[in-house]
RODO-2510 file (C-alpha; in nm, 4 decimals, decimal comma):
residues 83
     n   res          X          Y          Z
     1     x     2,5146    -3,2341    -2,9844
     2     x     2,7414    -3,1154    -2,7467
     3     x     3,1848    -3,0992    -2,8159
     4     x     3,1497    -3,2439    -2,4445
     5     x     2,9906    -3,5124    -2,4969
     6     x     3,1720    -3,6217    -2,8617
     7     x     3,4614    -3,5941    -2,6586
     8     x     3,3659    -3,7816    -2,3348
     9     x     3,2726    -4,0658    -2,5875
    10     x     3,5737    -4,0492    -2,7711
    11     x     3,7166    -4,1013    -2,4468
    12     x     3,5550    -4,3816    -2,3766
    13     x     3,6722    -4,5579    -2,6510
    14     x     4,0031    -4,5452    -2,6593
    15     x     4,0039    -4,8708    -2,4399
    16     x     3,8215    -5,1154    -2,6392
    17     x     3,4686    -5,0674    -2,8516
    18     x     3,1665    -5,0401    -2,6785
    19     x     2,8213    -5,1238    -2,7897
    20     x     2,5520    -4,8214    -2,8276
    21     x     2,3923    -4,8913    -2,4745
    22     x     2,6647    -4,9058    -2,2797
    23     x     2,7880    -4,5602    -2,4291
    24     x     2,4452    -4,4161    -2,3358
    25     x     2,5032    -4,5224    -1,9811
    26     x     2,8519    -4,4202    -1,9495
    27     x     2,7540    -4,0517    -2,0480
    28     x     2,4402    -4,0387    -1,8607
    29     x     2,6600    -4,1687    -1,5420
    30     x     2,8735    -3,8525    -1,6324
    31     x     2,5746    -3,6096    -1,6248
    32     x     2,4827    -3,6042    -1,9999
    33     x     2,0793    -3,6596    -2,0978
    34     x     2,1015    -3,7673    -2,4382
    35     x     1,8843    -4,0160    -2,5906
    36     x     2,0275    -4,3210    -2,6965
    37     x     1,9173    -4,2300    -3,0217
    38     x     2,1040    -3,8659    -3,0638
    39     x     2,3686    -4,1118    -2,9207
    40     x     2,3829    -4,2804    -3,2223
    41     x     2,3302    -4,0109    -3,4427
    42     x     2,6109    -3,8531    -3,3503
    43     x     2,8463    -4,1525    -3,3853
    44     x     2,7464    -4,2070    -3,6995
    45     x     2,8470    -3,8541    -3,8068
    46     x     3,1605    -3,8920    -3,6380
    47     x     3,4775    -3,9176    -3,8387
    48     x     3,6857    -4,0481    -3,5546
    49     x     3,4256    -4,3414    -3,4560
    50     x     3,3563    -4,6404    -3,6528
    51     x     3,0806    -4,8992    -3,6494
    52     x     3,2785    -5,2759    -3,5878
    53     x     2,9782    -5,4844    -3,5635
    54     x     2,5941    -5,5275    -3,4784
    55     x     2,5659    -5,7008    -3,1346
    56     x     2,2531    -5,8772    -3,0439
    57     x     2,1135    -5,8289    -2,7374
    58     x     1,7983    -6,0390    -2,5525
    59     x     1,5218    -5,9392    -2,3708
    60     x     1,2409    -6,0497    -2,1244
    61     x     0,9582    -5,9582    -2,3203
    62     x     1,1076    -6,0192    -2,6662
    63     x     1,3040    -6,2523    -2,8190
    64     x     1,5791    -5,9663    -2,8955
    65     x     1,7450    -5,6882    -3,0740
    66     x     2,0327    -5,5302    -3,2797
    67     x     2,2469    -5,2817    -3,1749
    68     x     2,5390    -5,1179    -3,2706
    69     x     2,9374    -5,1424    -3,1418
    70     x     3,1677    -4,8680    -3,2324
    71     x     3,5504    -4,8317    -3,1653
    72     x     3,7455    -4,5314    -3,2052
    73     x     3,9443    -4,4652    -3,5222
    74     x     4,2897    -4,4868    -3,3077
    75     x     4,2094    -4,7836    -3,1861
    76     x     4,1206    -4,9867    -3,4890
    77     x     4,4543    -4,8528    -3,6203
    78     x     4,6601    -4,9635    -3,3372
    79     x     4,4609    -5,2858    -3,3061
    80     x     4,5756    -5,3722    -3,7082
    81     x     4,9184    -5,2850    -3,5975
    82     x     4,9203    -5,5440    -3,3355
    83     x     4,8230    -5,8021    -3,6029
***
């Protein structure tokens, strides 16, 4: 996967997490193809993303699914500081 596109997500969040979808369309709005899947894969391998929760999300032709939200590693530490 490309060091552009770890970064561009790191990037992204810095803010707040971010659930897997919304990450895909954030980098395909910035010119990146990936799959949602190699997405995933890749924030799962990376040390400086966590998984926070599973977020369910409904459709129109089924009654739903799971996906993932992921944070950035500064931002879970700075979000415990605030605590």
């Amino acid at each position: 996967m490309s060091e552009n596109l770890r970064i561009l997500i790191r990037s992204y969040l810095q803010n707040k997490p971010r659930n897997t979808s919304e990450i895909a369309e954030h980098a395909h709005a910035n010119g990146n193809s990936a799959s949602l899947e190699e997405i995933e894969k890749m924030l799962r391998a990376d040390s400086q993303v966590v998984r926070v929760d599973l977020v369910r999300r409904s459709g129109v032709l089924s009654s739903g699914y799971r996906i993932c939200e992921w944070a950035s590693v500064d931002w879970m530490t700075n979000r415990r500081e605030q605590q």
